[in-house]
N, CA, C and O atoms as a printed pandas DataFrame, in Angstrom:
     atom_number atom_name residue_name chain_id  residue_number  x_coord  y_coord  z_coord
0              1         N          UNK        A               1    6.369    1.424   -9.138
1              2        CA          UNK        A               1    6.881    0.169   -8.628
2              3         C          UNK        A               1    6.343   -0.030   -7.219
3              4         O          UNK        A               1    6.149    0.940   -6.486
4              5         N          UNK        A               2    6.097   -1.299   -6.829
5              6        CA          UNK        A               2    5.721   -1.675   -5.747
6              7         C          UNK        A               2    6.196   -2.580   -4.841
7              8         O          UNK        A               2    6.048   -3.771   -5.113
8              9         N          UNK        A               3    6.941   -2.153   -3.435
9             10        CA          UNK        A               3    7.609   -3.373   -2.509
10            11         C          UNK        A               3    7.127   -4.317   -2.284
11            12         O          UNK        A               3    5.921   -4.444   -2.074
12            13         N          UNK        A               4    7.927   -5.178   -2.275
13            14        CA          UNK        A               4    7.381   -6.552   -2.226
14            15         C          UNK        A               4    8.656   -7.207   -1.277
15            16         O          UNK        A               4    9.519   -6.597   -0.646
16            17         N          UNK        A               5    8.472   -8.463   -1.400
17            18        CA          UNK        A               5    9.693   -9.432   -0.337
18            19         C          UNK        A               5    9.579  -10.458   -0.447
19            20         O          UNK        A               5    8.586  -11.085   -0.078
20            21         N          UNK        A               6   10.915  -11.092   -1.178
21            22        CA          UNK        A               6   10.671  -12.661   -1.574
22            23         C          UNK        A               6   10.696  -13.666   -0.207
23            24         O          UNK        A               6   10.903  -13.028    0.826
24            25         N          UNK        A               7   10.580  -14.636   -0.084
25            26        CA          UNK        A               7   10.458  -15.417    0.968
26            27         C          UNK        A               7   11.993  -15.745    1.494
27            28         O          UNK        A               7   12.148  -16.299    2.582
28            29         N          UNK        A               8   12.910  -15.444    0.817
29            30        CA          UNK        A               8   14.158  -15.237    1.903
30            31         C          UNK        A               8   14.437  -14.413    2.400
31            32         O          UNK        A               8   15.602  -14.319    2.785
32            33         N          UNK        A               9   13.054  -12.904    2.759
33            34        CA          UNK        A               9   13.235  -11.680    2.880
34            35         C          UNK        A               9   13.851  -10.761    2.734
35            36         O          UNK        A               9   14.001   -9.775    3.455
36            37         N          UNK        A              10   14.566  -11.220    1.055
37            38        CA          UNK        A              10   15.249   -9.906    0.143
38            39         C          UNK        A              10   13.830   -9.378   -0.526
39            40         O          UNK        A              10   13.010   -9.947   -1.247
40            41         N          UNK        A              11   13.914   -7.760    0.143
41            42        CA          UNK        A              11   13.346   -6.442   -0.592
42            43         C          UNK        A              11   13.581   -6.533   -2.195
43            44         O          UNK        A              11   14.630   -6.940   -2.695
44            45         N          UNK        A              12   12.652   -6.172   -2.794
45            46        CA          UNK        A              12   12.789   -6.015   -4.080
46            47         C          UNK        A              12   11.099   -4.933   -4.457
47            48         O          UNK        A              12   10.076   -4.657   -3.830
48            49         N          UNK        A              13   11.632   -4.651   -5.744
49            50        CA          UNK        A              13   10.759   -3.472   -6.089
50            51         C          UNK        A              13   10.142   -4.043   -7.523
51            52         O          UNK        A              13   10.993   -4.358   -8.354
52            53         N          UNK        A              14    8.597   -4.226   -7.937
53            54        CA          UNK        A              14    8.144   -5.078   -8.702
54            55         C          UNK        A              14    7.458   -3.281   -9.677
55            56         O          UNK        A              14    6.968   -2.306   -9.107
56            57         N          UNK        A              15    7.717   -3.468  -11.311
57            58        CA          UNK        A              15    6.967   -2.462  -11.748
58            59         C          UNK        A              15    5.726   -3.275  -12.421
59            60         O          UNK        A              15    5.703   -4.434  -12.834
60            61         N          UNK        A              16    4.491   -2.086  -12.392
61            62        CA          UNK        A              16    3.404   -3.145  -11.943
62            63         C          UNK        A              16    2.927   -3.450  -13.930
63            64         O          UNK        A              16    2.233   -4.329  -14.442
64            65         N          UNK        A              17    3.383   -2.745  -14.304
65            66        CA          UNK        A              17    3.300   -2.778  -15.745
66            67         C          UNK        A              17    3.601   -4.963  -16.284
67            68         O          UNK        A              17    3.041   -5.607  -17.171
68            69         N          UNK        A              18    4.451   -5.319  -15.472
69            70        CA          UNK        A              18    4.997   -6.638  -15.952
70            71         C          UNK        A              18    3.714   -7.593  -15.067
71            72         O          UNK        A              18    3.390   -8.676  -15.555
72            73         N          UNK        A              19    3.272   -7.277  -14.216
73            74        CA          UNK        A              19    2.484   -8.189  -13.215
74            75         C          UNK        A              19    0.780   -8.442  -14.238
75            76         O          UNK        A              19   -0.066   -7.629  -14.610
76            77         N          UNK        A              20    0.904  -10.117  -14.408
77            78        CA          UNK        A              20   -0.392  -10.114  -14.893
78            79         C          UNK        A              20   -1.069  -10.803  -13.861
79            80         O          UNK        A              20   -2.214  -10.400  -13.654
80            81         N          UNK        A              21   -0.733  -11.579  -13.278
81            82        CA          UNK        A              21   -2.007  -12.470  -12.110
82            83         C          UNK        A              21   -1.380  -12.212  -10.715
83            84         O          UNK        A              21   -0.208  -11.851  -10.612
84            85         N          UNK        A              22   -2.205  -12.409   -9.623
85            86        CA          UNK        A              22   -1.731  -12.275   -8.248
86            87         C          UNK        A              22   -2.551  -13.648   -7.996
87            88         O          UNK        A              22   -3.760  -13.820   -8.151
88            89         N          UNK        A              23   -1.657  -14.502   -7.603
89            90        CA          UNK        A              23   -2.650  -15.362   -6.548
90            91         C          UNK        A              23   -2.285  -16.174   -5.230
91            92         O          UNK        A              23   -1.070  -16.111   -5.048
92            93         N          UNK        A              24   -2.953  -16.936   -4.225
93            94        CA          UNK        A              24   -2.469  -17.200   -3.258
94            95         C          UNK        A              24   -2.421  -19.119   -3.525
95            96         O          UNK        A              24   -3.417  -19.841   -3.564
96            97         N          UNK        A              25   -1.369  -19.442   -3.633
97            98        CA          UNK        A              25   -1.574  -21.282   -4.353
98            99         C          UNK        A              25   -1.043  -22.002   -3.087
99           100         O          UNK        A              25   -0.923  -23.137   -3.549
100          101         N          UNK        A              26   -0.625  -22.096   -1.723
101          102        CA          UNK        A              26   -1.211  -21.244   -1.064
102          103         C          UNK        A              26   -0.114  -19.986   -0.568
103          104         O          UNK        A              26   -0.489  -19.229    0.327
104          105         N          UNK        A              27    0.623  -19.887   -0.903
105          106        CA          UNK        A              27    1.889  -18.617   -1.158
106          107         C          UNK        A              27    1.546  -17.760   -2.064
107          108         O          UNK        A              27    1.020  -18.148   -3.107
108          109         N          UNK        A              28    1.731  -16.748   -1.874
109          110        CA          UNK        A              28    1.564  -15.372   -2.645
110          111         C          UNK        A              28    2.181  -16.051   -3.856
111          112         O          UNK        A              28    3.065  -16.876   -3.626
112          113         N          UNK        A              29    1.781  -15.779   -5.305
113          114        CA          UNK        A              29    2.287  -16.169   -6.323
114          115         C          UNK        A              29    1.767  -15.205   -7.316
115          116         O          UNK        A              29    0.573  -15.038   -7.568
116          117         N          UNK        A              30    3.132  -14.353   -8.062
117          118        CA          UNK        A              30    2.925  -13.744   -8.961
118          119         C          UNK        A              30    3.513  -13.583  -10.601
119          120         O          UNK        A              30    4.683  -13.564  -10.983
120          121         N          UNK        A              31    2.288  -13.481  -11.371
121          122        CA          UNK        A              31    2.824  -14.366  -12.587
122          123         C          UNK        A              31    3.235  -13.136  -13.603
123          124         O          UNK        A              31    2.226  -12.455  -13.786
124          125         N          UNK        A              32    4.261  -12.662  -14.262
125          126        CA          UNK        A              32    4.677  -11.824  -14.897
126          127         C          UNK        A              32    4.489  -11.913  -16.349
127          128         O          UNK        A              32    4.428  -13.072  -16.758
128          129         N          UNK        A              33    4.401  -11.154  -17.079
129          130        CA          UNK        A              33    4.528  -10.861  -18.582
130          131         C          UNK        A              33    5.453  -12.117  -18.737
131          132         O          UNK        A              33    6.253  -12.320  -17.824
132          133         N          UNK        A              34    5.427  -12.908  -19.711
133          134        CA          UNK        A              34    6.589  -13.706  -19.853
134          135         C          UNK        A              34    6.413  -15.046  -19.089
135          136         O          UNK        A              34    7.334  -15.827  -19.326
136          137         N          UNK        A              35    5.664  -15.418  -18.409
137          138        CA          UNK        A              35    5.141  -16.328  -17.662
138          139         C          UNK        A              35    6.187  -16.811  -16.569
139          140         O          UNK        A              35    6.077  -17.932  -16.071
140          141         N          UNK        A              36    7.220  -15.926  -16.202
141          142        CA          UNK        A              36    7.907  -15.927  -14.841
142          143         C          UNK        A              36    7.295  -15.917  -13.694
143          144         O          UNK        A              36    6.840  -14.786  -13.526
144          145         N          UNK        A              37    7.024  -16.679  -12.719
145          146        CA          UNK        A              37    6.805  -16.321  -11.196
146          147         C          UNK        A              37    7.247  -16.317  -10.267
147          148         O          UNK        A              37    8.032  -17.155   -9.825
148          149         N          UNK        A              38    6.683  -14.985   -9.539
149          150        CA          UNK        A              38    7.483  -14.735   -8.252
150          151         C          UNK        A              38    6.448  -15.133   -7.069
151          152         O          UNK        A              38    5.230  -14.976   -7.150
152          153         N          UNK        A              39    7.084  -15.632   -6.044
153          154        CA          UNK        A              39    6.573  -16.442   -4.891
154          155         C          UNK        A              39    7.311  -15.145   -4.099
155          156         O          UNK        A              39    8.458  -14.701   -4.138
156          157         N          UNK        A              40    5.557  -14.586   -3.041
157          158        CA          UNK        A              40    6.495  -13.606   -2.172
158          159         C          UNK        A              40    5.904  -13.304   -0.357
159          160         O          UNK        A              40    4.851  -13.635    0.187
160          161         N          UNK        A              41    6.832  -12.725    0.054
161          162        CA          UNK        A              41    5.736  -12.851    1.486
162          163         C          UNK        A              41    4.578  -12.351    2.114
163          164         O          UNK        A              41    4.078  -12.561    3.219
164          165         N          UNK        A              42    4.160  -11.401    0.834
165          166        CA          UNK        A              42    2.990  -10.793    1.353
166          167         C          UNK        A              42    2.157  -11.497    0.817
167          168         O          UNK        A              42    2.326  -12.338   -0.066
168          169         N          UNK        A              43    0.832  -11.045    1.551
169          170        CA          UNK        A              43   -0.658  -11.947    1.535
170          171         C          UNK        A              43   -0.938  -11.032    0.128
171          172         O          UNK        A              43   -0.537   -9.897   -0.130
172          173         N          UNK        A              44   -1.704  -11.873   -0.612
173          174        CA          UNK        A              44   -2.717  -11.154   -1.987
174          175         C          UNK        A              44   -3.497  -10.096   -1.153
175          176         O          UNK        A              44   -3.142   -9.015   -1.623
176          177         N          UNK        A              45   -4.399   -9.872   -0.133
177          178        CA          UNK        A              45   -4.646   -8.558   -0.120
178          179         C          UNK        A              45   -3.670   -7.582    0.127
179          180         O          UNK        A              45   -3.889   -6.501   -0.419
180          181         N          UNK        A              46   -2.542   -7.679    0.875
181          182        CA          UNK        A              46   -1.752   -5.903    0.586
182          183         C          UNK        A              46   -0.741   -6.333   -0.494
183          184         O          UNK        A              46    0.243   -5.597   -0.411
184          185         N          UNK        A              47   -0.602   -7.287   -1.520
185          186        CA          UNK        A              47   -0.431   -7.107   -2.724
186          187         C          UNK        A              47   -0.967   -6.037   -3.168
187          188         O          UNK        A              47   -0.391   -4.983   -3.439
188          189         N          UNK        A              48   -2.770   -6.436   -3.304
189          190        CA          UNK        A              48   -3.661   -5.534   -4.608
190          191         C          UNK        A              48   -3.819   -3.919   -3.360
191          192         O          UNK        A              48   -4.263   -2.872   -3.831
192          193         N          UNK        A              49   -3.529   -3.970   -2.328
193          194        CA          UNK        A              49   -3.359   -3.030   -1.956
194          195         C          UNK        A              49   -2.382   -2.032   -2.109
195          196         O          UNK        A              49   -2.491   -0.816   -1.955
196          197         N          UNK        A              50   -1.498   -2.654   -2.403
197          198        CA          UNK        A              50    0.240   -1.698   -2.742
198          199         C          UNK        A              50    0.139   -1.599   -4.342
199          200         O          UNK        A              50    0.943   -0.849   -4.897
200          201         N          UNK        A              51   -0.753   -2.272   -5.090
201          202        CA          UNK        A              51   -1.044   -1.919   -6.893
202          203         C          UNK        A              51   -2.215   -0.764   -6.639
203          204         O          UNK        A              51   -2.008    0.345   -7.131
204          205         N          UNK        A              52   -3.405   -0.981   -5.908
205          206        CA          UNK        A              52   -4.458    0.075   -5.407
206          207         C          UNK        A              52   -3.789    1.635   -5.151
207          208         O          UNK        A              52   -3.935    2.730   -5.696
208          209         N          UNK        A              53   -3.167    1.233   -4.280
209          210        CA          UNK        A              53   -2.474    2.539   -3.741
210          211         C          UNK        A              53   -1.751    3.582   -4.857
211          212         O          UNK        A              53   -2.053    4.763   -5.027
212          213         N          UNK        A              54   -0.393    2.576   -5.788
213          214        CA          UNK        A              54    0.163    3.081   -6.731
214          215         C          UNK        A              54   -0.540    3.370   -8.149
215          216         O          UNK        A              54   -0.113    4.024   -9.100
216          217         N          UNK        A              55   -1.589    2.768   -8.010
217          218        CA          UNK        A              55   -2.584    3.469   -8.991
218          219         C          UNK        A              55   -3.365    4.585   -8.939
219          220         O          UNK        A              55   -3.654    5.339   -9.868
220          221         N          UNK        A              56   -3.768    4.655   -7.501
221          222        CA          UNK        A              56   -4.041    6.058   -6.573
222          223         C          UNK        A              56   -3.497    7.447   -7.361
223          224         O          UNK        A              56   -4.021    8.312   -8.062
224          225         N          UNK        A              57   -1.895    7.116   -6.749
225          226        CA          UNK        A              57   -1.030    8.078   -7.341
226          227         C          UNK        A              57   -1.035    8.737   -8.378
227          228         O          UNK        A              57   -0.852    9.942   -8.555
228          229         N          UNK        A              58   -1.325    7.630   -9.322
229          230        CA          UNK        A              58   -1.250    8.072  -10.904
230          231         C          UNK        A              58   -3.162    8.403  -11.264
231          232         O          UNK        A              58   -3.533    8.659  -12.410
232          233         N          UNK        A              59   -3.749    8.359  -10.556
233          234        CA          UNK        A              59   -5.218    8.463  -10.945
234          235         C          UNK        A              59   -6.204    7.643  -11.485
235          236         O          UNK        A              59   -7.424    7.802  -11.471
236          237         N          UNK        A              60   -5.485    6.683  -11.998
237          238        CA          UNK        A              60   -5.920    5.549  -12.760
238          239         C          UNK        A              60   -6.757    4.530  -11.809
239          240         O          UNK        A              60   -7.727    4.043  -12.388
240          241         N          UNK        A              61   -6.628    4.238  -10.872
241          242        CA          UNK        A              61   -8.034    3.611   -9.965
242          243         C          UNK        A              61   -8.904    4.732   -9.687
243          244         O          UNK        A              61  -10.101    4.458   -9.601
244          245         N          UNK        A              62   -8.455    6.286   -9.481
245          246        CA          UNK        A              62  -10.229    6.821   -9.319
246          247         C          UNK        A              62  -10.907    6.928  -11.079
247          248         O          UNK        A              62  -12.072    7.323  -11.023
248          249         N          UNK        A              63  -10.632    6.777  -11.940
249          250        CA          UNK        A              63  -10.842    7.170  -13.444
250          251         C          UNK        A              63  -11.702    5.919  -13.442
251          252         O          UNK        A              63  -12.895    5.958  -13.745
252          253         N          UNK        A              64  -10.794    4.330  -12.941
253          254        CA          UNK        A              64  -11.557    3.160  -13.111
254          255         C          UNK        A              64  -12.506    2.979  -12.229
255          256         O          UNK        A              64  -13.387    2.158  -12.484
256          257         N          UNK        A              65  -12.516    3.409  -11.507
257          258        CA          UNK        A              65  -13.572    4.019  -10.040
258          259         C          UNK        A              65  -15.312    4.470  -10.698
259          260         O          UNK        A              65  -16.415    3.924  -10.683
260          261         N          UNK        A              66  -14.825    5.569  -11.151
261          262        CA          UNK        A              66  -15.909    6.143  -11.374
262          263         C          UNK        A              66  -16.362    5.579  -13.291
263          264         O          UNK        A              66  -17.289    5.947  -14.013
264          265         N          UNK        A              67  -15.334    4.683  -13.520
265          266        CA          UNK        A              67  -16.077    4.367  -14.860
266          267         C          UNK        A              67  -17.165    2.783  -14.619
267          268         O          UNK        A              67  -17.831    2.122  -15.414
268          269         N          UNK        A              68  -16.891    2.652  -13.059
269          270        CA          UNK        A              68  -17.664    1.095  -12.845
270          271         C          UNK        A              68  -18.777    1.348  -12.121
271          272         O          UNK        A              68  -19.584    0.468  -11.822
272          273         N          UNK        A              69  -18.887    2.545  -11.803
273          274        CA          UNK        A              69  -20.155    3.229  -11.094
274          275         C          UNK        A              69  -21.450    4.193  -12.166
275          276         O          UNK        A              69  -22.530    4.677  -11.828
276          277         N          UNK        A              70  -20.793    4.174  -13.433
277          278        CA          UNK        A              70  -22.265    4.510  -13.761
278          279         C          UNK        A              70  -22.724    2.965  -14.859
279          280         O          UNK        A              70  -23.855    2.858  -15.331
């Protein structure tokens, strides 16, 4: 799961499994499994940075890492 903060700056914790699009319309806007969206206060880059990171963890960005490099 990854912190996030809706624009009335309630904390909330997003699991990234439900997140299909990130985009900036011009507010962070994120579109879920189910076609729910969440409008939040972070910018799209430390969005895909806080999904980067938690993919880190689990290994799954260096696996996709090194499968886009050969």
């Amino acid at each position: 799961m990854i912190p996030l903060t809706r624009l009335d700056g309630q904390p909330f914790y997003l699991q990234l499994v439900h997140i299909v699009t990130v985009e900036e319309l011009p507010d962070t806007t994120i579109t879920l499994v189910g076609n729910r969206k969440l409008v939040v206060r972070e910018s799209l880059h430390e969005v895909n940075e806080a999904i980067e990171a938690k993919l880190m963890m689990y290994g799954v960005a260096a696996a996709s890492k090194q499968e886009e490099d050969v």
